[in-house]
ChimeraX commands (.cxc) that place a marker at each C-alpha (Angstrom):
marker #1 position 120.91,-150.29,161.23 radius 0.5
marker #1 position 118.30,-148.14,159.67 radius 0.5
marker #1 position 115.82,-149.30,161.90 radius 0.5
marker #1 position 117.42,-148.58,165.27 radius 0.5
marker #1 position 118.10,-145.50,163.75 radius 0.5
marker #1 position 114.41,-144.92,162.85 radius 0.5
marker #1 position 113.29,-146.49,166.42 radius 0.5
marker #1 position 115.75,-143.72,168.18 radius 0.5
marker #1 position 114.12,-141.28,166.38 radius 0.5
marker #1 position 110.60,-142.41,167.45 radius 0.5
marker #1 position 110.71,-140.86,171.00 radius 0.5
marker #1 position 109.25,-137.75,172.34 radius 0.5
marker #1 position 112.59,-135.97,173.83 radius 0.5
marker #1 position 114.36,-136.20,170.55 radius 0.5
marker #1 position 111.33,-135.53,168.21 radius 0.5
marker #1 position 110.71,-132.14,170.43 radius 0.5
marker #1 position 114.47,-130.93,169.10 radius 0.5
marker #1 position 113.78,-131.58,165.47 radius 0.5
marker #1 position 112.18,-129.51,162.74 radius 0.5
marker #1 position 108.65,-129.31,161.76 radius 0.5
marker #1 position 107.74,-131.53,159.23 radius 0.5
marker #1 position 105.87,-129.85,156.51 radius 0.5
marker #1 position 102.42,-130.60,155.77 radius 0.5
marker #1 position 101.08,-131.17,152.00 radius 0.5
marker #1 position 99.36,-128.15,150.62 radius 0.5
marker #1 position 98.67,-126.77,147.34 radius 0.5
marker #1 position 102.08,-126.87,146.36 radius 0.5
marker #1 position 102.32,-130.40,146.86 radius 0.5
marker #1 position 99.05,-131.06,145.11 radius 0.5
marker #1 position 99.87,-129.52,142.22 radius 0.5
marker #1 position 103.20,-132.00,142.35 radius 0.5
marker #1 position 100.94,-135.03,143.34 radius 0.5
marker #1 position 98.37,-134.35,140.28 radius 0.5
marker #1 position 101.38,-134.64,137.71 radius 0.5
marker #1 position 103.45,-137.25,139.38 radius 0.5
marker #1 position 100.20,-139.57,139.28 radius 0.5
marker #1 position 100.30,-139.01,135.81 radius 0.5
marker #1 position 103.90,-139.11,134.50 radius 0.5
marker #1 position 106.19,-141.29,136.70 radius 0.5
marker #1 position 107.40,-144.66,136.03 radius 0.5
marker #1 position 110.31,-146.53,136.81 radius 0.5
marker #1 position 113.23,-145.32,139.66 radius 0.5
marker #1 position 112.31,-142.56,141.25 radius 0.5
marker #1 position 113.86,-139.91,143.66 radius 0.5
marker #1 position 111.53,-138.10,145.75 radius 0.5
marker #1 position 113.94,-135.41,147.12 radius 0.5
marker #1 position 112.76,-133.46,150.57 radius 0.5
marker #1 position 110.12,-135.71,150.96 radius 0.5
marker #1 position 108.81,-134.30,154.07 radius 0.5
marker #1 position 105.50,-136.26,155.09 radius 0.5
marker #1 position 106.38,-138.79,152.08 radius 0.5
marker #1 position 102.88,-137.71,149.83 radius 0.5
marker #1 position 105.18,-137.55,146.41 radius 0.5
marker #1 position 107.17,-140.97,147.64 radius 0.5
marker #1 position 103.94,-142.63,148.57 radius 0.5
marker #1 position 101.84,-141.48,144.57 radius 0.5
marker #1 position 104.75,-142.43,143.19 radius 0.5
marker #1 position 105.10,-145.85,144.74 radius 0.5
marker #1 position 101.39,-146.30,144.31 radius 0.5
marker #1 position 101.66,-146.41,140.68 radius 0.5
marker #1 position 102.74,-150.16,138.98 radius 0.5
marker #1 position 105.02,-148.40,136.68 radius 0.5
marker #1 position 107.38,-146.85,139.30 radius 0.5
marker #1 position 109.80,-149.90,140.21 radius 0.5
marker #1 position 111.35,-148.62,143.50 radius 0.5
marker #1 position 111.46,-145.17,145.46 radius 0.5
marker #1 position 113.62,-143.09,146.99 radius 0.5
marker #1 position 112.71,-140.88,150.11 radius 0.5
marker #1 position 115.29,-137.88,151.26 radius 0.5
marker #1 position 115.14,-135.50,153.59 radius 0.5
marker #1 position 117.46,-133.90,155.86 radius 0.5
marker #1 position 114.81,-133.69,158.64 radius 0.5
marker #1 position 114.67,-136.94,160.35 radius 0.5
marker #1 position 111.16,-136.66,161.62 radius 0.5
marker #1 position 110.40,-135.82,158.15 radius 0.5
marker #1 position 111.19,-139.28,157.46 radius 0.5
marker #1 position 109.35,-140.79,160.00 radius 0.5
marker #1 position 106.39,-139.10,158.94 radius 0.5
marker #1 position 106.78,-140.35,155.47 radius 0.5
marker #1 position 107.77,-143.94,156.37 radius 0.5
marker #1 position 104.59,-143.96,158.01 radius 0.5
marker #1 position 102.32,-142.67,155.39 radius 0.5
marker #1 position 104.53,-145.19,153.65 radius 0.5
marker #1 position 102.81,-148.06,155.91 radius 0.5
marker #1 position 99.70,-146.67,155.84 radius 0.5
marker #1 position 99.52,-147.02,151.99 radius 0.5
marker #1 position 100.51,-150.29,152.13 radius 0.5
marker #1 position 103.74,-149.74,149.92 radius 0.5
marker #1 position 106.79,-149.39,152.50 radius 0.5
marker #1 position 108.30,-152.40,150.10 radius 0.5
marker #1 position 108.71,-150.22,147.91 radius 0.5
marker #1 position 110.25,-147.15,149.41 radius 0.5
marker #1 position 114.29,-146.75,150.99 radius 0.5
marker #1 position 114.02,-143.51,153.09 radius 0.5
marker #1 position 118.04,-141.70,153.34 radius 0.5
marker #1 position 118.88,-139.09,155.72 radius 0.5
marker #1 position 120.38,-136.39,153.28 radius 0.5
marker #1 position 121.21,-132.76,152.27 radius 0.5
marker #1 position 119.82,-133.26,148.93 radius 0.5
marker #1 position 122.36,-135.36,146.90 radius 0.5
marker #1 position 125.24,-135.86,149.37 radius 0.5
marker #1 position 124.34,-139.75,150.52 radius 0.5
marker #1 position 122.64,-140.62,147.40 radius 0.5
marker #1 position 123.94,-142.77,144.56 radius 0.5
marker #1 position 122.72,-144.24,141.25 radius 0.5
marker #1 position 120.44,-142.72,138.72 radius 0.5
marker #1 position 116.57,-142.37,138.41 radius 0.5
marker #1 position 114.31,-142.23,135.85 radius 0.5
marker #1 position 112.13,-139.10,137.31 radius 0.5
marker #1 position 114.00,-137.09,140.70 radius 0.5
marker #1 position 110.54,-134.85,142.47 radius 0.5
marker #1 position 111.18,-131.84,144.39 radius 0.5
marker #1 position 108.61,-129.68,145.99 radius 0.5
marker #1 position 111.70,-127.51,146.70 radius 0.5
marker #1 position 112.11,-124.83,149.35 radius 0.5
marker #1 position 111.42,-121.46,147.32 radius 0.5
marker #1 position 110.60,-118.93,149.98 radius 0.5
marker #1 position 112.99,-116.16,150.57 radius 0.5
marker #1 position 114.85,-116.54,154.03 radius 0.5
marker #1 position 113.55,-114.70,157.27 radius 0.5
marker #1 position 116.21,-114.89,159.21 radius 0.5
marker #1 position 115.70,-116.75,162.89 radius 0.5
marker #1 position 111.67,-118.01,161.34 radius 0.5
marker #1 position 113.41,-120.33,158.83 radius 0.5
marker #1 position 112.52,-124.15,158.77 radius 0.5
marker #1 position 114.42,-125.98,155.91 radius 0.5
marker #1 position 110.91,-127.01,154.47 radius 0.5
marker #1 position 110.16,-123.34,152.76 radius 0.5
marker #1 position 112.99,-121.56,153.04 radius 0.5
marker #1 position 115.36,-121.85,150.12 radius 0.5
marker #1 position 118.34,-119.27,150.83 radius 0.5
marker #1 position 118.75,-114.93,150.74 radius 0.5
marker #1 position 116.52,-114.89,147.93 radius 0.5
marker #1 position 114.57,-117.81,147.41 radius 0.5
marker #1 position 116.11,-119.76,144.79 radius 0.5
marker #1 position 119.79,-120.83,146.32 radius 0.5
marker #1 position 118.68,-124.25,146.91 radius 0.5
marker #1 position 117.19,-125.02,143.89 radius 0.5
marker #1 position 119.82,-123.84,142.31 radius 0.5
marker #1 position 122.58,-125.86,144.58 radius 0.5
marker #1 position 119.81,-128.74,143.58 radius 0.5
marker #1 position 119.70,-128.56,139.71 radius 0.5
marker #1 position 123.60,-128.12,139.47 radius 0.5
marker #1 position 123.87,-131.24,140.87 radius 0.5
marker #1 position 120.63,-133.27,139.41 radius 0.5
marker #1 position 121.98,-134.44,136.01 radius 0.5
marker #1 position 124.29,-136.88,137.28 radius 0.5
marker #1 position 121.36,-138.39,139.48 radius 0.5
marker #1 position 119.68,-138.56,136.01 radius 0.5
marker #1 position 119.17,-141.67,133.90 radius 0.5
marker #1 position 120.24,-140.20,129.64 radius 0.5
marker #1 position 116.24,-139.79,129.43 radius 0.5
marker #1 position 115.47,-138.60,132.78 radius 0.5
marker #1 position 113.59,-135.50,134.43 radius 0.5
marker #1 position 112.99,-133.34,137.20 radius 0.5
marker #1 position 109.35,-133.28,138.29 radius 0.5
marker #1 position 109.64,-129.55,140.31 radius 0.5
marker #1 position 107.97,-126.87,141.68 radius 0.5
marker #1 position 108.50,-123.02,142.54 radius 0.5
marker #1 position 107.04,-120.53,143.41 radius 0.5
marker #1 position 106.56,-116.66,141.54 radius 0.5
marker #1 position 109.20,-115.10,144.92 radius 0.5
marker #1 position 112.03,-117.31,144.41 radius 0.5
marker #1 position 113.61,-115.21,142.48 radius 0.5
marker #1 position 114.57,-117.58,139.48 radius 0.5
marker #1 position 115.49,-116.19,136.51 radius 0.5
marker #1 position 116.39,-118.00,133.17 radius 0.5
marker #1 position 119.71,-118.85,133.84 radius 0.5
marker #1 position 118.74,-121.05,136.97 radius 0.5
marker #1 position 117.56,-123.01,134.34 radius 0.5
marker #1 position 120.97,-123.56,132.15 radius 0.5
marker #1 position 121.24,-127.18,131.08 radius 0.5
marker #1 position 118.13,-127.87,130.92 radius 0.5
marker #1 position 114.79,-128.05,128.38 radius 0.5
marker #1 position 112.36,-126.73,130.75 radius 0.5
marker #1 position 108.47,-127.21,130.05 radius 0.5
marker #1 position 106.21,-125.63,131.76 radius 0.5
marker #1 position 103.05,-128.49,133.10 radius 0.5
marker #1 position 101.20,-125.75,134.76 radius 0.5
marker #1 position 100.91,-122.68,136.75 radius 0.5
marker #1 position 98.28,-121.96,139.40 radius 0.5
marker #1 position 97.66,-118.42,140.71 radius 0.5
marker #1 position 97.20,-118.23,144.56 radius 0.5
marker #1 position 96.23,-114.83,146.38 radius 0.5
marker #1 position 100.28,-113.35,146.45 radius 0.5
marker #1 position 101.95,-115.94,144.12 radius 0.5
marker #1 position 102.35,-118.44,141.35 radius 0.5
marker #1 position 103.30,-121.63,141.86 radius 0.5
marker #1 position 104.74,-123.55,138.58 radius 0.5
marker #1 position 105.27,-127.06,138.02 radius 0.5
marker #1 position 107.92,-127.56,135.43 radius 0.5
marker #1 position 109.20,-130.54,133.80 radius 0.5
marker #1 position 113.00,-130.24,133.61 radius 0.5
marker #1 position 115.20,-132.70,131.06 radius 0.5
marker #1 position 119.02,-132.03,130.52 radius 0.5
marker #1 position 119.70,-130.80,127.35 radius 0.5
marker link #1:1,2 radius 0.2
marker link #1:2,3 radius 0.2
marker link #1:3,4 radius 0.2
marker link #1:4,5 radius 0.2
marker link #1:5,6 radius 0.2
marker link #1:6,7 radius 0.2
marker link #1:7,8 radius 0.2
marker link #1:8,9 radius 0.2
marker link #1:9,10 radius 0.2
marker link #1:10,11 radius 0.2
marker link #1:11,12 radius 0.2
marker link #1:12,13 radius 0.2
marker link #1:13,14 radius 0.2
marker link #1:14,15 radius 0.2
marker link #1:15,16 radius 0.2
marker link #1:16,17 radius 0.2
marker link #1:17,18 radius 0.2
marker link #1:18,19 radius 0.2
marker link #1:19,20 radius 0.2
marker link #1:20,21 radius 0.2
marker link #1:21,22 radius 0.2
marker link #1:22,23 radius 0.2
marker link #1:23,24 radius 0.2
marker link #1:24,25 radius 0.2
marker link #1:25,26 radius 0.2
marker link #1:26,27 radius 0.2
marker link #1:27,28 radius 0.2
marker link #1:28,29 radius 0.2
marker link #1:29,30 radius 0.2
marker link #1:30,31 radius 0.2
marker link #1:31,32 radius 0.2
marker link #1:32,33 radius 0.2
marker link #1:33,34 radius 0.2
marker link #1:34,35 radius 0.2
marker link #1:35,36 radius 0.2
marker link #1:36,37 radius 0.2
marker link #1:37,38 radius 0.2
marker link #1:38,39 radius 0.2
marker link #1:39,40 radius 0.2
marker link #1:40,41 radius 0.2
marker link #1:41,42 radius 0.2
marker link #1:42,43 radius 0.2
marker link #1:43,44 radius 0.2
marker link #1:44,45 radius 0.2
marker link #1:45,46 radius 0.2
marker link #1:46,47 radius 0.2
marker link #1:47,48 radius 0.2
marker link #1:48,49 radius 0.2
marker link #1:49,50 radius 0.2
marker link #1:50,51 radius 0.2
marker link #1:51,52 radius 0.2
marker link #1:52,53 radius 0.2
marker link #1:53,54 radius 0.2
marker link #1:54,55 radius 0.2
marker link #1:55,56 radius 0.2
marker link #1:56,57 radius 0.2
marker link #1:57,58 radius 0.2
marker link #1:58,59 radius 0.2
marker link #1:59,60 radius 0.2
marker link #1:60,61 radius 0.2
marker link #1:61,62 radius 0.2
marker link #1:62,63 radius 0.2
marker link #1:63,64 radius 0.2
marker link #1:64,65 radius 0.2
marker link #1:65,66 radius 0.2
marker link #1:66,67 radius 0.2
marker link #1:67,68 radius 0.2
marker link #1:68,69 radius 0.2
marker link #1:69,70 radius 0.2
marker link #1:70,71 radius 0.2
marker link #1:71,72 radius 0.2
marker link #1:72,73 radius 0.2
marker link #1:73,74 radius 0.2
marker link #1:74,75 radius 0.2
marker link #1:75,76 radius 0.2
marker link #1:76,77 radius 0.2
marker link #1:77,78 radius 0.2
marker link #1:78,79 radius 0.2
marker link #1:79,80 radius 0.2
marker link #1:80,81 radius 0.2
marker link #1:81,82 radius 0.2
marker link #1:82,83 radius 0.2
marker link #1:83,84 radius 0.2
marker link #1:84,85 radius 0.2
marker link #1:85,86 radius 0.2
marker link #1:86,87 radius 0.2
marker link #1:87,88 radius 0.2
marker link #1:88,89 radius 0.2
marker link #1:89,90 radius 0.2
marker link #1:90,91 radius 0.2
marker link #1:91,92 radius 0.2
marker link #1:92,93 radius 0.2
marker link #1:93,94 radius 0.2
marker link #1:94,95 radius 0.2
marker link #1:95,96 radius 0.2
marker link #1:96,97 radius 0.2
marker link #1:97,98 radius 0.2
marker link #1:98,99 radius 0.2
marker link #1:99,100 radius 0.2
marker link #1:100,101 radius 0.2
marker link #1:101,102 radius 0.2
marker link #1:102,103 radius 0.2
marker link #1:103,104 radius 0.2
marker link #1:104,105 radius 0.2
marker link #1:105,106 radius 0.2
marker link #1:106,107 radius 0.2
marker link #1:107,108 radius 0.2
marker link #1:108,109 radius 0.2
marker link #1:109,110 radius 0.2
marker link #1:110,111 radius 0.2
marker link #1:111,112 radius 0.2
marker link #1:112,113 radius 0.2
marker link #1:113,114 radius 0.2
marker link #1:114,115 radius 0.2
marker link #1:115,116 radius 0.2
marker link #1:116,117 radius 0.2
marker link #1:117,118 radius 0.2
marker link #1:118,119 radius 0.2
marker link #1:119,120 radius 0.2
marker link #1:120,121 radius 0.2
marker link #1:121,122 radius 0.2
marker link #1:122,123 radius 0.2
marker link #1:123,124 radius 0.2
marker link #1:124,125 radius 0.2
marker link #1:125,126 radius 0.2
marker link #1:126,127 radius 0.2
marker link #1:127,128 radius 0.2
marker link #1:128,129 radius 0.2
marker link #1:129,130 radius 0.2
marker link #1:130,131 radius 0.2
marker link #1:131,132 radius 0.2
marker link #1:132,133 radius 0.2
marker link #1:133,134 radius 0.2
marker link #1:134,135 radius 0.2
marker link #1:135,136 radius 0.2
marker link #1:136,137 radius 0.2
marker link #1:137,138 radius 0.2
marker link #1:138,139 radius 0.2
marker link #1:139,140 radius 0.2
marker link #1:140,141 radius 0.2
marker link #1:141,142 radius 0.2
marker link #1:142,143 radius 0.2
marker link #1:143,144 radius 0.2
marker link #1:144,145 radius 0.2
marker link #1:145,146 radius 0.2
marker link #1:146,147 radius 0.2
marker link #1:147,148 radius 0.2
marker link #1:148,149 radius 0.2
marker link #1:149,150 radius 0.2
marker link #1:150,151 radius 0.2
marker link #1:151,152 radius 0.2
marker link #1:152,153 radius 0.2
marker link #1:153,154 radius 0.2
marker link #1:154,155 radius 0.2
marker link #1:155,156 radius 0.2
marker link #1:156,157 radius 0.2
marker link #1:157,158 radius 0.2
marker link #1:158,159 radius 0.2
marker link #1:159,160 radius 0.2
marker link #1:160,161 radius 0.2
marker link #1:161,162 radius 0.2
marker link #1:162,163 radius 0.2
marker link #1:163,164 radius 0.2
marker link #1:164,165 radius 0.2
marker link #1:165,166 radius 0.2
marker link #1:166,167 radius 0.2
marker link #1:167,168 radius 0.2
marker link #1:168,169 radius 0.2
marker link #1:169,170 radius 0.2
marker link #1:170,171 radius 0.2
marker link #1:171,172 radius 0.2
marker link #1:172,173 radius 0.2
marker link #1:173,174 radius 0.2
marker link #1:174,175 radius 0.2
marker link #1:175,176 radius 0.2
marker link #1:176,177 radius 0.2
marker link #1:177,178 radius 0.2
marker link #1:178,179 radius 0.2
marker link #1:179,180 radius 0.2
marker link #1:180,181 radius 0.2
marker link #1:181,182 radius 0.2
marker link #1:182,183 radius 0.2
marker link #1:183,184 radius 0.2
marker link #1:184,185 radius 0.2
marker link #1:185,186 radius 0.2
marker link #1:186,187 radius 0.2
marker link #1:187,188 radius 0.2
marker link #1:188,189 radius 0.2
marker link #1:189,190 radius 0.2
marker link #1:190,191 radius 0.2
marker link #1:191,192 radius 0.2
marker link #1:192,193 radius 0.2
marker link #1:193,194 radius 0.2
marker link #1:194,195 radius 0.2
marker link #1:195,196 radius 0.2
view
C-alpha cells in the first residue's frame, strides 16, 4: 500500500501543493556529528525531513532498523530517496505522522532536529516553526517521548537559544548537554535527554 501511496506522491501536480522539505544545515550537522557517534539499536528519527539523521543512523552496523516520520509527505520522499542513494532503504520504514500519533513500539534512541523557531504567522512551514513561542512542539514532543522509549532509552535533540525553553520543558528528564555551537543570532544545543 505504502508504495502506491509513495508513487501518488511522486507527481508534479501534487508535489507543487505540499510543503517545502527542509534542507540539512548546521542544525542538522550538529545532530548528524553525535548520532554517528552514539546510536545503536531501534531508532526513531522523528521529522525526518530529507532523511540525513535516518540515513547516519542506518549507516551505522549497530543501529538494527529505522524509523522515518514526518508529517510532510514530500519530506518523505526526499528521505526515502537519500535512503536509496545510501544504499540502506532495507533498513528504513518511512510513516506519515504528526510526531507520535501512527507510531508504535519503543526505540532505543528517538532523533529530533525539532522545529524551534517562534511562529510568523502566514511564513510558517512545519519544518522551523515550533508554535507562539518556539518551544510548543517540543514540548507536545517530550510529553509524549517516554512511552516511545525503551527503560534505557534517549532523545538525541536539538534547539535552538529563541525557543523559549525554560527548565521545566525539561521535567522528566536527565538532560545532558553534548554541545552548544554559537551562530551569528543564536545557539543551537544538542542535548541528550533520558527519563528520569
Amino acid at each position: 500500500m505504502w508504495a502506491g501511496i509513495v508513487n501518488l506522491l511522486r507527481t508534479p501536480v501534487v508535489l507543487i501543493f505540499m510543503e517545502p522539505v527542509y534542507q540539512p544545515a548546521e542544525d542538522s550537522y550538529l545532530l548528524t556529528k553525535h548520532v554517528e557517534r552514539l546510536v545503536f539499536g531501534q531508532v526513531l528519527d522523528m521529522g525526518t525531513g530529507s532523511g540525513i539523521q535516518a540515513v547516519t543512523a542506518a549507516t551505522k552496523p549497530q543501529v538494527e532498523h529505522v524509523v522515518a516520520v514526518d508529517i510532510n509527505p514530500a519530506a518523505l520522499i526526499v528521505a526515502e530517496k537519500r535512503a536509496v542513494s545510501a544504499g540502506v532503504l532495507g533498513k528504513i520504514e518511512f510513516v506519515l505522522s504528526d510526531l507520535f500519533s501512527n507510531l508504535s513500539g519503543v526505540y532505543d534512541w528517538i532523533l529530533f532536529n525539532t522545529p524551534y523557531l517562534p511562529s510568523e504567522g502566514d511564513a510558517d512551514e512545519a519544518s522551523w516553526a515550533g508554535g507562539e513561542t518556539g518551544s510548543e512542539m517540543i514540548r507536545r514532543f517530550l510529553g509524549d517521548a517516554p512511552k516511545f522509549l525503551r527503560p534505557d532509552g534517549s532523545v538525541l535533540m536539538i534547539y535552538s537559544s529563541h525557543s523559549g525553553l525554560d527548565e521545566d520543558a525539561f521535567e522528566g528528564y536527565l538532560v545532558e548537554m553534548i554541545e552548544e555551537v554559537g551562530l551569528f543570532f543564536e545557539k543551537i544545543c544538542c542535548v541528550r535527554l533520558s527519563p528520569s
